[in-house]
C-alpha positions as CSV (number, residue, x, y, z in Angstrom):
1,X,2.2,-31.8,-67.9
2,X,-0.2,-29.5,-69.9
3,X,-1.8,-32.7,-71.6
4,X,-2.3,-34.3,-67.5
5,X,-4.2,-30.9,-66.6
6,X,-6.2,-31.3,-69.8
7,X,-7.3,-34.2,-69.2
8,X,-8.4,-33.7,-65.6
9,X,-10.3,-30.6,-66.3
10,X,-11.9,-32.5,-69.3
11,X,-13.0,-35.0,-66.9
12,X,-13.9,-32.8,-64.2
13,X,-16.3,-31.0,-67.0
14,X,-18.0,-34.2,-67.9
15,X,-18.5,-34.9,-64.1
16,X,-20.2,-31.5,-63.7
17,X,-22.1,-31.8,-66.9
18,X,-23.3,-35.5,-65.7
19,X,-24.3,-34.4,-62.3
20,X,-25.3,-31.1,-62.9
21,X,-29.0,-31.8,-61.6
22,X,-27.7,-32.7,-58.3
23,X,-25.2,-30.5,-57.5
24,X,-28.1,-27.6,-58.1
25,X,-30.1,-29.5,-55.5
26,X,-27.4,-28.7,-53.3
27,X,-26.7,-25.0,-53.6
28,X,-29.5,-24.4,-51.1
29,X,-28.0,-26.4,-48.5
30,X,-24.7,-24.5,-49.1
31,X,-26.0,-21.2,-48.8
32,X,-28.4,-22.1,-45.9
33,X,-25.4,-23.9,-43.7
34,X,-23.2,-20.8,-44.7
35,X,-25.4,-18.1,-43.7
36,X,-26.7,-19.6,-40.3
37,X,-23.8,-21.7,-39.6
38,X,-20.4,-19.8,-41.0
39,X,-21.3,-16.5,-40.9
40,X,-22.1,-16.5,-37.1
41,X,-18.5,-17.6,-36.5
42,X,-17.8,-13.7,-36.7
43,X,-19.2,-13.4,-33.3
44,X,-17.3,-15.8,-32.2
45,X,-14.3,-13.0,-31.2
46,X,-17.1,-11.7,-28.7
47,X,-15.2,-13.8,-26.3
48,X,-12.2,-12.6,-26.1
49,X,-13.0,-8.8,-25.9
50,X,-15.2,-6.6,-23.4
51,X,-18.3,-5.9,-25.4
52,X,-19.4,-2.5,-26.0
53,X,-22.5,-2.0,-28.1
54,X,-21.3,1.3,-29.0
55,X,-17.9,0.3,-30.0
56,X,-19.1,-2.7,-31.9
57,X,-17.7,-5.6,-32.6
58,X,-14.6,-4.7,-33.9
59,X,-13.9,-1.7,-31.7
60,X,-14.6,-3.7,-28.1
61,X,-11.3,-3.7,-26.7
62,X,-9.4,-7.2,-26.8
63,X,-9.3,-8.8,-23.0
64,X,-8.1,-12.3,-24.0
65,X,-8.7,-15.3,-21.7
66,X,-10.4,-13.2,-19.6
67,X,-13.9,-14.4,-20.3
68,X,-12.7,-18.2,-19.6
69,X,-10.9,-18.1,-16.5
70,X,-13.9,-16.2,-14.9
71,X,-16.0,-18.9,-16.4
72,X,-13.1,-21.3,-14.4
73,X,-12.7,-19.7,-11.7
74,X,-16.8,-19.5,-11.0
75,X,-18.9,-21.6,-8.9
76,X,-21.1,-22.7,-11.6
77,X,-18.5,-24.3,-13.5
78,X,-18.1,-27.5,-11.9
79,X,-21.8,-28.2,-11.3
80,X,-22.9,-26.6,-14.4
81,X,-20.7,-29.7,-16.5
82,X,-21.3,-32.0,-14.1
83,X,-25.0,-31.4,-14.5
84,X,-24.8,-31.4,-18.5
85,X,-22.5,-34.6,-18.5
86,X,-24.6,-36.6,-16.5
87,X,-27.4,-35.5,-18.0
88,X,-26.6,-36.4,-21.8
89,X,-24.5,-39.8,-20.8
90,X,-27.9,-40.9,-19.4
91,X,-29.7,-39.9,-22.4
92,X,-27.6,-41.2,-24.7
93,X,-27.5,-44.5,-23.0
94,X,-30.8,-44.8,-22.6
95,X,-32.1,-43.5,-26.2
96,X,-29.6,-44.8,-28.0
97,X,-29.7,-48.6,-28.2
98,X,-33.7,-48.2,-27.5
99,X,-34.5,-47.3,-31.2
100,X,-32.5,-49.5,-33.1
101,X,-34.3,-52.5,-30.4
102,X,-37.6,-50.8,-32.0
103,X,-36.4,-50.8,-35.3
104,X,-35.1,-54.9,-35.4
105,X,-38.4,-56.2,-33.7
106,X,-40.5,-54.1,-35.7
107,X,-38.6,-55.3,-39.2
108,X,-39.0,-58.8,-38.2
109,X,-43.0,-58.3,-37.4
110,X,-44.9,-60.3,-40.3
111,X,-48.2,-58.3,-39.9
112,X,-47.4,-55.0,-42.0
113,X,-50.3,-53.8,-41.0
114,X,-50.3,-53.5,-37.3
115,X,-46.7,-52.9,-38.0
116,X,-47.5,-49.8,-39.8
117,X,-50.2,-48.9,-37.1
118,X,-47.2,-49.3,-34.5
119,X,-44.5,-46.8,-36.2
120,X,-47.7,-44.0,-36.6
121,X,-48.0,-44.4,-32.9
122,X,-44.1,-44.6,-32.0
123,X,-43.5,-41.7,-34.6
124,X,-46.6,-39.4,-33.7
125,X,-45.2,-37.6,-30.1
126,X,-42.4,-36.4,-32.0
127,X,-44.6,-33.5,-33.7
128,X,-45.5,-32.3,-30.3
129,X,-43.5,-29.4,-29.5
130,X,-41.2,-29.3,-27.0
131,X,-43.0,-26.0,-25.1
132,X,-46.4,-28.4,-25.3
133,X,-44.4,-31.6,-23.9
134,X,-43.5,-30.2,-20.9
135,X,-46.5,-28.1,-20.4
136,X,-48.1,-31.6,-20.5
137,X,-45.4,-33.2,-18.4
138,X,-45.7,-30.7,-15.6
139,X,-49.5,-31.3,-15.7
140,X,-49.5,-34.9,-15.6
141,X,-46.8,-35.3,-12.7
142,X,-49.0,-32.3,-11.0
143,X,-49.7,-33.6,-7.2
144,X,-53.0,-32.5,-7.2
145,X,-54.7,-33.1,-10.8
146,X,-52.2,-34.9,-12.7
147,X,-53.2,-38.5,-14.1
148,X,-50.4,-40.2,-11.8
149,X,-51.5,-38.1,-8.9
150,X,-54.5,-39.6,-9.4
151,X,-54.0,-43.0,-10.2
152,X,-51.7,-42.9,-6.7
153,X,-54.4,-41.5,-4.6
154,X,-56.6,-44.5,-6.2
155,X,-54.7,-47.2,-4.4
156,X,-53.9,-45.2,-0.9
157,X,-51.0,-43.7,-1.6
158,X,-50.0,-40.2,-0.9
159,X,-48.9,-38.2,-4.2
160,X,-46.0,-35.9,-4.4
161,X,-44.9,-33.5,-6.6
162,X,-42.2,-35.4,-8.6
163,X,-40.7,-31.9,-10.4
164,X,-39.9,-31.0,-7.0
165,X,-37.8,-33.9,-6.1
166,X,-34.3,-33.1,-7.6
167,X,-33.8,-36.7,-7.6
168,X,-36.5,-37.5,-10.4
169,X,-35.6,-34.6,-12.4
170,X,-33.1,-36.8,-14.8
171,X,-35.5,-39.3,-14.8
172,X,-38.4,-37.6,-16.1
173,X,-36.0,-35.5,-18.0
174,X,-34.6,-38.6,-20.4
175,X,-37.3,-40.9,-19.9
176,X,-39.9,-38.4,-21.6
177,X,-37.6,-37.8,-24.4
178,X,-37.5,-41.3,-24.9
179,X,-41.0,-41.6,-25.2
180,X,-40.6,-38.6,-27.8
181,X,-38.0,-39.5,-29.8
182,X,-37.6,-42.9,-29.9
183,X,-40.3,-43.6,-33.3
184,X,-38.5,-40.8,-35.2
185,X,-35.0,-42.0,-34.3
186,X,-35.8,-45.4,-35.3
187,X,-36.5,-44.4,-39.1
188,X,-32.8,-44.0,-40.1
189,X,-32.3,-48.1,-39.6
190,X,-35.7,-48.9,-40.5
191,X,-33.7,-47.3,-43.9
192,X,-30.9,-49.3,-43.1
193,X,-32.8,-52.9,-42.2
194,X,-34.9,-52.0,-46.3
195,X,-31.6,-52.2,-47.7
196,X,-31.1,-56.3,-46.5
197,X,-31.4,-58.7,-49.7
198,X,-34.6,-60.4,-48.6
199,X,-32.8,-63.7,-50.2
200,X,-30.4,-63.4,-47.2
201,X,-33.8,-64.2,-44.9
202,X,-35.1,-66.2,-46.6
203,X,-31.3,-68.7,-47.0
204,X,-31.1,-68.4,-43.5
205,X,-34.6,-69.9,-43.1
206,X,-33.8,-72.3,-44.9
207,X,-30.9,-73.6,-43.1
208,X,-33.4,-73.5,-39.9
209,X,-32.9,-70.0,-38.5
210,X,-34.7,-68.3,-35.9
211,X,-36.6,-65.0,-35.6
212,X,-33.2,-63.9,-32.6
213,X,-31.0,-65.7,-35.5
214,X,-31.6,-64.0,-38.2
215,X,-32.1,-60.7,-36.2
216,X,-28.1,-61.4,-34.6
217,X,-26.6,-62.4,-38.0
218,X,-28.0,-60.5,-40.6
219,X,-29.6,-57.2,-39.1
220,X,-27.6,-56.3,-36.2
221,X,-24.5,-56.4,-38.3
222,X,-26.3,-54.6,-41.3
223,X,-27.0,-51.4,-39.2
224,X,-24.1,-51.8,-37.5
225,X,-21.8,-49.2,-39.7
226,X,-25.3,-46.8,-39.7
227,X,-25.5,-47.0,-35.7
228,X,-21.6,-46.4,-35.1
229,X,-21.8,-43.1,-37.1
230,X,-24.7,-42.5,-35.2
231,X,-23.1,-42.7,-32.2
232,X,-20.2,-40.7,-33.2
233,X,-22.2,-38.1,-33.7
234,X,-24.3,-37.5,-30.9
235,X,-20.9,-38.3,-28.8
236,X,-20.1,-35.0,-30.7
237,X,-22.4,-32.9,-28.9
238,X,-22.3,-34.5,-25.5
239,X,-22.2,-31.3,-24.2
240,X,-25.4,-29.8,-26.1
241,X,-28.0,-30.6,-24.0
242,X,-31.2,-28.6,-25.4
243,X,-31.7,-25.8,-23.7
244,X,-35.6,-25.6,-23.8
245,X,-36.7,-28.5,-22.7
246,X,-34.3,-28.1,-19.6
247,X,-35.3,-24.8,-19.0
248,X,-39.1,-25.0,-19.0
249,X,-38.8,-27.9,-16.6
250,X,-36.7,-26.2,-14.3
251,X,-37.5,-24.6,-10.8
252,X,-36.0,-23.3,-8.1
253,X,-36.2,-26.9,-6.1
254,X,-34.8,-29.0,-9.0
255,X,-32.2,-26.3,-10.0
256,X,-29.2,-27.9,-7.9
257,X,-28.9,-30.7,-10.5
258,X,-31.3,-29.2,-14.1
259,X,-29.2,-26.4,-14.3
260,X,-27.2,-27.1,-17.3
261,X,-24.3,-25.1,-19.8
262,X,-27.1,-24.1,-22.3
263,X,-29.5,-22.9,-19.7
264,X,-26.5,-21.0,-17.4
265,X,-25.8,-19.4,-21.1
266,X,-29.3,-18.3,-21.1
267,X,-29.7,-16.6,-18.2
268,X,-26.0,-14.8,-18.2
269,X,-26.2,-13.4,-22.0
270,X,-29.9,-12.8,-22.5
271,X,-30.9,-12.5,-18.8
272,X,-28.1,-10.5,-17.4
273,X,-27.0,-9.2,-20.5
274,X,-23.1,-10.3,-20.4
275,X,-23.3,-11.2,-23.7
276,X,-19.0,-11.7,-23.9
277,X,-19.1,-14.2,-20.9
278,X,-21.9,-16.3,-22.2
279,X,-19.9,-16.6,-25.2
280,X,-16.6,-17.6,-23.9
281,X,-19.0,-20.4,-22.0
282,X,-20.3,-21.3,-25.3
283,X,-17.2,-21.4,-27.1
284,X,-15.5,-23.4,-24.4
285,X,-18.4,-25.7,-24.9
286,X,-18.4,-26.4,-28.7
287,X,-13.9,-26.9,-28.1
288,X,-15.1,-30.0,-26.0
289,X,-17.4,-30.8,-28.0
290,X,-14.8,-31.1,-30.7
291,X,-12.2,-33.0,-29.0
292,X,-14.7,-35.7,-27.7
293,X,-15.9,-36.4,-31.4
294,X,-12.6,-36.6,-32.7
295,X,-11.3,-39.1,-29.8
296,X,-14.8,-41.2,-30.5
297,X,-13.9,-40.7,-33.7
298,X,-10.6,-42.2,-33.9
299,X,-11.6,-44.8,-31.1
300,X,-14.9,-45.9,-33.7
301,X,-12.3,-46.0,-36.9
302,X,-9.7,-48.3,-34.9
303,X,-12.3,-50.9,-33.4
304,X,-14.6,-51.1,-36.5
305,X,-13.6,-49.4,-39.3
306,X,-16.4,-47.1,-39.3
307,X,-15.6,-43.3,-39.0
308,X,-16.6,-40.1,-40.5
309,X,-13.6,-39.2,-41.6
């Protein structure tokens, strides 16, 4: 038994030794994700006791499920999950497949070039920030001196205040951060579509393959294992709809359907100050969060083999 443990600590030594250089690249990432991401789990008791700044943490007396059934029993919690569902199911639908279609047509365009001229452009709105984005998207959809206001007025028609109109707040919502995020979300399977032997391609022409062929044979199914963990984990945080965007394109005619968990969070902890409430709401929110990743989880795992865990 004592020559077994010797071994594996000998072992374990020469693996240490071996990769020394980049498990110290690491130790950053450790202690950052531990500071900002474990530590805060402190507060996390906050919801189940009456919080007293005086008292403290610790000393806030303990009121249990308190927090939750108020957040249950309220009028914003049907329309606040409703709002956030419907509002990251269209996202994710929509932004999803639309960067990995980027990604294959751009792999298979011969001209690197214009191809390279193509990802600068589809990359660049993702250094905007997202206070600038929507200062630009509220002055662009502006009825009076925004560019489609304009362009409408141009041909006769009447322009209207689109941020106004509940009904094109999801809209402009997703379709904007498609526009944003749809260059930068397509560099992970660019990654992926670098890593196909380019002897596959060039076999398959060979044999007399299209440009769709070789695209539904050999790329599709190369990204394929990148795209379904992917998708696992944004199904992960289905519920984590960013809260600034949301917020600065909110108003008080579009509120009925843009107000969301993270921005009802907002405006009960750091607006009106109940700081245990908002995080019984936000704690409630990351436990759903959970279970849908580990149902898409399991679900990914039995139909294709790919989990991440």
């Amino acid at each position: 038994m004592s020559s077994v443990n010797g071994k594996r600590k000998g072992r374990v030594k020469r693996v240490l030794k071996r990769d020394m250089s980049l498990y110290l690249f690491c130790i950053p990432g450790i202690i950052l994700t531990f500071i900002f991401s474990y530590v805060p789990m402190y507060g996390v008791q906050l919801a189940f006791r009456r919080y007293n700044g005086k008292a403290g943490i610790w000393g806030s007396p303990w009121v249990g499920m308190y927090y939750f059934k108020r957040f249950f029993d309220s009028p914003y919690f049907v329309s606040t999950i409703k709002n956030t569902l419907v509002l990251s199911l269209y996202s994710l639908i929509v932004s999803f497949p639309i960067p990995i279609i980027l990604a294959l047509l751009l792999n298979s365009f011969r001209h690197k070039k214009y191809r390279k001229v193509i990802q600068t452009i589809t990359y660049a709105p993702n250094f905007i920030s997202v206070v600038v984005m929507c200062g630009m998207i509220i002055l662009f959809l502006s009825p009076s001196v925004g560019v489609i206001g304009n362009v409408l007025n141009h041909f006769g028609i009447e322009s209207t205040n689109l941020m106004a109109k509940k009904e094109y707040w999801r809209h402009i919502y997703v379709w904007t951060g498609v526009w944003q995020n749809t260059g930068w979300n397509s560099v992970i399977y660019f990654a992926a579509l670098s890593g196909i032997s380019p002897e596959l391609h060039e076999a398959a022409r060979c044999d007399g393959a299209t440009k769709f062929q070789l695209i539904r044979y050999i790329d599709l199914p190369s990204i394929l294992p990148t795209a379904t963990i992917l998708l696992i984990m944004n199904s992960g945080s289905i519920l984590s709809v960013g809260f600034e965007k949301a917020f600065l394109l909110q108003n008080n005619l579009n509120l009925s359907v843009s107000e969301i968990i993270s921005t009802y969070v907002y405006k009960v902890g750091l607006i009106n100050n109940d700081i245990s409430y908002s995080t019984a709401i936000g704690l409630f929110n990351t436990v759903i969060n959970l279970i849908i990743l580990i149902i898409v989880n399991k679900t990914a795992d039995k139909m294709s083999g790919n989990s991440l865990w």
